[in-house]
N, C-alpha and C positions, 0 to 999 in steps of 0.2 A: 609522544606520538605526534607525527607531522601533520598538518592540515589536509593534507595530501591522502591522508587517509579516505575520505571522502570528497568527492569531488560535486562542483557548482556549477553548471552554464544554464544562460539565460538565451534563447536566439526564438525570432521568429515566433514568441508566445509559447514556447514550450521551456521547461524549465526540468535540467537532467540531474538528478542526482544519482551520482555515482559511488557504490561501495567499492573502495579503490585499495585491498588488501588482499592482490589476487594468493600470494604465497601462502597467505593464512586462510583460505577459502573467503575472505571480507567477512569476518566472525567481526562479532558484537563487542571489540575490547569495550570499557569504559570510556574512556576518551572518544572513541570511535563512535558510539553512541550518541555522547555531548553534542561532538561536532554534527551530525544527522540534524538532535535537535534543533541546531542552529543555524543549520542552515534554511531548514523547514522553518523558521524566522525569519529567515531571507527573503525568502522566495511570498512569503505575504505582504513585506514591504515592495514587492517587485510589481513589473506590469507582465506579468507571466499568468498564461489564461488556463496553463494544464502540467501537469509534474509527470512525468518519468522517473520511475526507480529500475534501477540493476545494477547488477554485479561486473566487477571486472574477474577478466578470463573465466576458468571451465564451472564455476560455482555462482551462484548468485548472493547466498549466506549462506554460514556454517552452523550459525547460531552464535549461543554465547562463547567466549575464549574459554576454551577448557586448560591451559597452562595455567590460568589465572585458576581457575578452579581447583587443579593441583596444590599451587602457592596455600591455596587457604582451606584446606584439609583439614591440616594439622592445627589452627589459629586457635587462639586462647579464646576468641571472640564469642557469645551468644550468640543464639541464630538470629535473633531480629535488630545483629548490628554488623552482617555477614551481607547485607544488601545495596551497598554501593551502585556496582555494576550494575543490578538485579532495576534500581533506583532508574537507572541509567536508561537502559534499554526499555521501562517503563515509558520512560518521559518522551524516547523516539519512537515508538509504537504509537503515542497518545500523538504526536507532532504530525504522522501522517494519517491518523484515523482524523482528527481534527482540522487537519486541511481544509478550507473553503472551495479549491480548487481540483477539480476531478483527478484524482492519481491513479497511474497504470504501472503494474509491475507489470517490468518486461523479465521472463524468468526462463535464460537459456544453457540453466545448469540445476544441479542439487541445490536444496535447501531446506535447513534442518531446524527445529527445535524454536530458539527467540526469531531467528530468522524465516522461521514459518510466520509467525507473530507478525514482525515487518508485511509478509507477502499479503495476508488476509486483515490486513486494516487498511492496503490499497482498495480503491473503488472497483478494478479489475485486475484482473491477473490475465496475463499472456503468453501463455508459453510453447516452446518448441519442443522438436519430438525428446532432447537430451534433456529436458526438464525433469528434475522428480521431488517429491515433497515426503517429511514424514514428520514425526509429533513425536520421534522418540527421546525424550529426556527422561523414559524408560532405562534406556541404555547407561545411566551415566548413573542412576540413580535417585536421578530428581522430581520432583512434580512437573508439572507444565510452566512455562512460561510464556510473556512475550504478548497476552493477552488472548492465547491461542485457546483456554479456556473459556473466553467470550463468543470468539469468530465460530470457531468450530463448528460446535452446537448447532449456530444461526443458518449453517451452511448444509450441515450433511444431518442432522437433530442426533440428538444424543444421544440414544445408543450406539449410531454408527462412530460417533464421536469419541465415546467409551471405547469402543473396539480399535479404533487405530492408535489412540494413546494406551488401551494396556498391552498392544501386543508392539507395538513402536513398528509398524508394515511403512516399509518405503515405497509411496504408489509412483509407479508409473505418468506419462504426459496422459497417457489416454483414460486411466485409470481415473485419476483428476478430473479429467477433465468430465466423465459422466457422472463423479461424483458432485460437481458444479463446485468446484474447490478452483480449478481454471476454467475461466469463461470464454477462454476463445484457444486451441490449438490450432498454429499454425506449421504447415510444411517445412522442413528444413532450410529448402533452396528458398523460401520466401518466408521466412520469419522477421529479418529485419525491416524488408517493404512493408510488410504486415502490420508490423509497433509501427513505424512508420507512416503509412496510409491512414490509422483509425487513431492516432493522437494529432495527422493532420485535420480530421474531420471536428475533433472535438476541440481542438486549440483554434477554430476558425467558429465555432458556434457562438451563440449568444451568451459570452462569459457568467454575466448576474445570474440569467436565468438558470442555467446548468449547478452554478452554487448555492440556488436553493431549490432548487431540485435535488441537490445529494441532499441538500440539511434534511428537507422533507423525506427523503426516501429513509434515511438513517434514525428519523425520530418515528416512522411508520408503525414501528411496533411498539410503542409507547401508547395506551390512553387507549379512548374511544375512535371510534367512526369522527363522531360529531369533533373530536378534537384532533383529529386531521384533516376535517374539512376546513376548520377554524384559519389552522397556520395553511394550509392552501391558500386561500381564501389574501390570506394575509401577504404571502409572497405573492399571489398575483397583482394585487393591486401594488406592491413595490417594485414587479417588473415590468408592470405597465406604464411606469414612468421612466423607465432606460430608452435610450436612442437607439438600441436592438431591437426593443418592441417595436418605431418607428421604423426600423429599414425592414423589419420585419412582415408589417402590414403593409407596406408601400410595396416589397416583392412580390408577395401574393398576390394586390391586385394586378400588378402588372406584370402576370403571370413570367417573373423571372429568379434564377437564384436568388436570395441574401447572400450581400455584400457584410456581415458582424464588424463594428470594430471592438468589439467587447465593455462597451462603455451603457 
């Protein structure tokens, strides 16, 4: 599979990765995965202050490749040496839940199963009225994957979480979206200004701080009180020495926007 599978730009502090496998729905081959990881390796060595994820044409993911599923049906192999791809798609689920960098799925089509995974280890999800999500690996046979067993939970709590993976229900933009599964629906005619406008706002913020602000919001339900105030405590004094905190305070008093250069 070609590089091209997944696609890289960098412009302007925004940094696009493209699932670029429109005939296949941009299903999770193996390789296709890798390259994800790798390029979410890219994008940390880069000066890129906010990530974009989506799909090319009417799908965003389909999940895992089910012909490859096929192929290995029939395999002589034990089940805990049948996880390659499974391996795979781990490692790019972990590549953008682990991002430093605030990631937004933009999600203006179906998306199923590992590629749910993908959608709910972004920091937000975006989506338009043709969006729709579901957890069925019901359907195929399989357990959940993709990390969807972690997100889920966290998002809608567990029984409601039980409920869409044993019945494998394909919800709707709106359905999602009051389940807080998508945090923002936008209107057809203004979906792409939409992703557009609110990753302008957030690729012109004060980069440091927004980075540990996810670390902090993502370790939130770990520990005590007192040991979230700790790492508070901790990032602030390490943002208080960025050149954002300085344009930061200098706009305030003088009652104007900040100018961030994310430094």
């Amino acid at each position: 599979m070609s590089d091209t599978a997944v696609l890289l730009t960098i412009e302007d502090g925004v940094a696009t990765v493209t699932l670029n496998r429109p005939d296949e729905r941009n299903a999770l081959a193996e390789p296709t995965a890798d390259r994800l990881t790798q390029l979410f390796g890219t994008i940390a060595e880069s000066d890129a202050r906010c990530v974009v994820l989506r799909g090319a044409g009417p799908a965003f993911c389909a999940g895992g490749d089910v012909a490859a599923m096929v192929n290995g049906v029939d395999s002589d192999l034990p089940p805990t040496e049948r996880v390659g791809a499974i391996a795979s798609i781990n490692d790019a689920v972990a590549a953008v839940r682990n991002c430093r960098l605030p990631v937004l799925a933009a999600i203006d089509g179906p998306v199923f199963g590992a590629g749910s995974g993908l959608a709910l280890a972004s920091d937000v999800r975006l989506a338009s009225p043709d969006a729709k999500i579901g957890f069925g690996s019901r359907r195929l046979g399989l357990a959940v994957d993709g990390g969807v067993s972690y997100f889920l939970p966290r998002l809608v709590g567990p029984s409601k979480a039980k409920e869409l993976v044993f019945t494998g229900e394909l919800l709707d933009a709106d359905t999602a979206r009051e389940l807080g599964i998508f945090t923002r629906l936008f209107e057809r005619d203004s979906f792409e200004s939409g992703v557009e406008n609110l990753v302008e706002t957030i690729a012109e913020g004060p980069t440091t701080a927004l980075a540990q602000a996810k670390r902090l919001i993502d370790r939130g339900g770990d520990g005590t009180l007192e040991e979230a105030l700790e790492r508070e405590a901790t990032a602030q004094g390490l943002t208080s020495t960025t050149e954002d905190h300085a344009e930061g305070t200098a706009a305030f008093m003088e009652q104007r926007e900040p100018d961030f250069s994310g430094r």
